[in-house]
C-alpha positions as CSV (number, residue, x, y, z in Angstrom):
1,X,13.7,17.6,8.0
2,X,13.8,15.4,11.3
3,X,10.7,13.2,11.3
4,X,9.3,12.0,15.0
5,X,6.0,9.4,14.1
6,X,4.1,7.6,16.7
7,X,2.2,4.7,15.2
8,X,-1.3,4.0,16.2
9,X,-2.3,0.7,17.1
10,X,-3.7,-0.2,13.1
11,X,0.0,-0.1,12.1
12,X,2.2,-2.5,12.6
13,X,4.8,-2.0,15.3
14,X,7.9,-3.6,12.9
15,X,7.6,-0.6,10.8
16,X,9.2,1.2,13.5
17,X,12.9,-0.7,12.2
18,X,11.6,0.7,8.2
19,X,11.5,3.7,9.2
20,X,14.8,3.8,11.3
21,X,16.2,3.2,7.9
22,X,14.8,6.1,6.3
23,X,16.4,8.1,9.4
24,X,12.8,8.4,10.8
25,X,12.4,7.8,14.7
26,X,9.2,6.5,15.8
27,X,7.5,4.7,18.4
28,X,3.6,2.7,19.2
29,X,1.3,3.6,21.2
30,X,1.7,0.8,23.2
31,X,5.5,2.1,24.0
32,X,4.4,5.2,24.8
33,X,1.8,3.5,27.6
34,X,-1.3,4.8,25.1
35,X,-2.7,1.1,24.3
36,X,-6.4,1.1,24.6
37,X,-6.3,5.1,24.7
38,X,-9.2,7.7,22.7
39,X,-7.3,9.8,20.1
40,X,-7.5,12.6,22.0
41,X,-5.1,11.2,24.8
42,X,-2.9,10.0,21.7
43,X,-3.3,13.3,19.6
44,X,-2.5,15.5,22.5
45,X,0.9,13.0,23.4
46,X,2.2,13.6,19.6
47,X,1.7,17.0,19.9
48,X,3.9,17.1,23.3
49,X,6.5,15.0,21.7
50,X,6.4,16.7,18.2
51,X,5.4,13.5,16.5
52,X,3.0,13.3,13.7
53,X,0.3,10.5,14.1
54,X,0.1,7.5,11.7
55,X,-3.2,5.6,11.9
56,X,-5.4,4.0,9.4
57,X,-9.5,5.0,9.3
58,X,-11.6,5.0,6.7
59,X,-13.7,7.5,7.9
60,X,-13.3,10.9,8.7
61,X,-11.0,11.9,10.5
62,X,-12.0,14.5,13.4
63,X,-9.1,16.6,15.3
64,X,-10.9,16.8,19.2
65,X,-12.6,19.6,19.9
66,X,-10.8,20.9,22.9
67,X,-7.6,20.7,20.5
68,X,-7.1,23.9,19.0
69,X,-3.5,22.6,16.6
70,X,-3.3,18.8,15.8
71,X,0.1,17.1,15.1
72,X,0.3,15.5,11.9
73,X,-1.5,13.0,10.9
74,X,-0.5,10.2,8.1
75,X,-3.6,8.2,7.5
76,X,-4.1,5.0,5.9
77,X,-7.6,4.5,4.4
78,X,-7.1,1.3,3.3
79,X,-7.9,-1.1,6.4
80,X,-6.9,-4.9,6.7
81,X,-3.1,-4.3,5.0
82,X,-0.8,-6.0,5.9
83,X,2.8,-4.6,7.5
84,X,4.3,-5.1,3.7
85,X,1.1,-3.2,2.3
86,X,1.0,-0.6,5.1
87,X,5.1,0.1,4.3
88,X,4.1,0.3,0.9
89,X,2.1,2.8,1.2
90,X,3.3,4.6,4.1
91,X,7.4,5.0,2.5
92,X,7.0,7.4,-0.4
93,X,4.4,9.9,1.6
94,X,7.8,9.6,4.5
95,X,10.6,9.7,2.2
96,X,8.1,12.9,0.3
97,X,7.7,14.8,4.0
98,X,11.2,14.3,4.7
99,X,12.3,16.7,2.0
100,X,10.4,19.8,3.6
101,X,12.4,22.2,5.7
102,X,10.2,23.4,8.3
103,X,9.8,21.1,11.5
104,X,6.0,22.4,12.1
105,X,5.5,22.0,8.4
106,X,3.1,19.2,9.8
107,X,1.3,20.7,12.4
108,X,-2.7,20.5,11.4
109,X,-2.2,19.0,7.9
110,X,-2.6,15.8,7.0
111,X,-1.0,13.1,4.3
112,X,-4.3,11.2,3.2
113,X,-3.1,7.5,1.5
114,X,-5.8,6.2,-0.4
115,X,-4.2,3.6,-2.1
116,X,-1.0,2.1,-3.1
117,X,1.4,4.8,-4.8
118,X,-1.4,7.9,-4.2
119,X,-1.2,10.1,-1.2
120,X,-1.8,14.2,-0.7
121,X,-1.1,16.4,1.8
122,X,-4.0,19.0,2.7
123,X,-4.7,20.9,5.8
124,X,-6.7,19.2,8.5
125,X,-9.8,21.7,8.0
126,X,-9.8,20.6,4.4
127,X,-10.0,17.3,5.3
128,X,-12.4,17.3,7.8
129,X,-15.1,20.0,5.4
130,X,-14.8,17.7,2.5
């Protein structure tokens, strides 16, 4: 499966060239003219460019309201990593994704990485109930 990621401002922008390697194409935020910008803005410009969002939060994470289907999300719950700890975690939840077939396996599901060598994927509702 083709991946398309846009990286949030939390992740560092030289993952972009990781990735590349992996045959992922992503951009930032800040390429895409979304520095300083509410999720919602960034959320609805994955969507429209079938990207999945990668961001780090610890807390919940909350799809907008007036969003009825979310892109993917990747999050990092871990905050404070560095780029070598945010590829760290970040490569085997790619290199996983990248083996499913569909390209809107993504859409309203999201890969939670709590730690180094642990990720899941669940849909977004799940997420956000529990």
């Amino acid at each position: 499966m083709s991946i398309r990621l846009l990286l949030d401002e939390s992740i560092a922008p030289i993952l972009i060239r990781a990735l590349a390697q992996l045959d992922v194409e992503a951009e930032c935020v800040a390429q895409a003219g979304l520095s300083g910008q509410p999720d919602s803005a960034i959320f609805r410009y994955a969507l429209e460019h079938g990207m999945a969002v990668v961001m780090t939060q610890t807390s919940e994470v909350v799809r907008p309201p007036e969003m009825e289907t979310c892109p993917g999300l990747i999050v990092l719950r871990e905050s404070g990593l560095d780029r070598e700890g945010q590829w760290g975690r970040l490569k085997p939840a790619v290199r996983f994704l990248k083996q499913e077939a569909a390209a809107d396996y993504f859409l309203n599901k999201i890969v939670d990485i709590p730690a180094l060598d642990w990720f899941y994927l669940m849909p977004l509702a799940e997420a956000q109930a529990g």
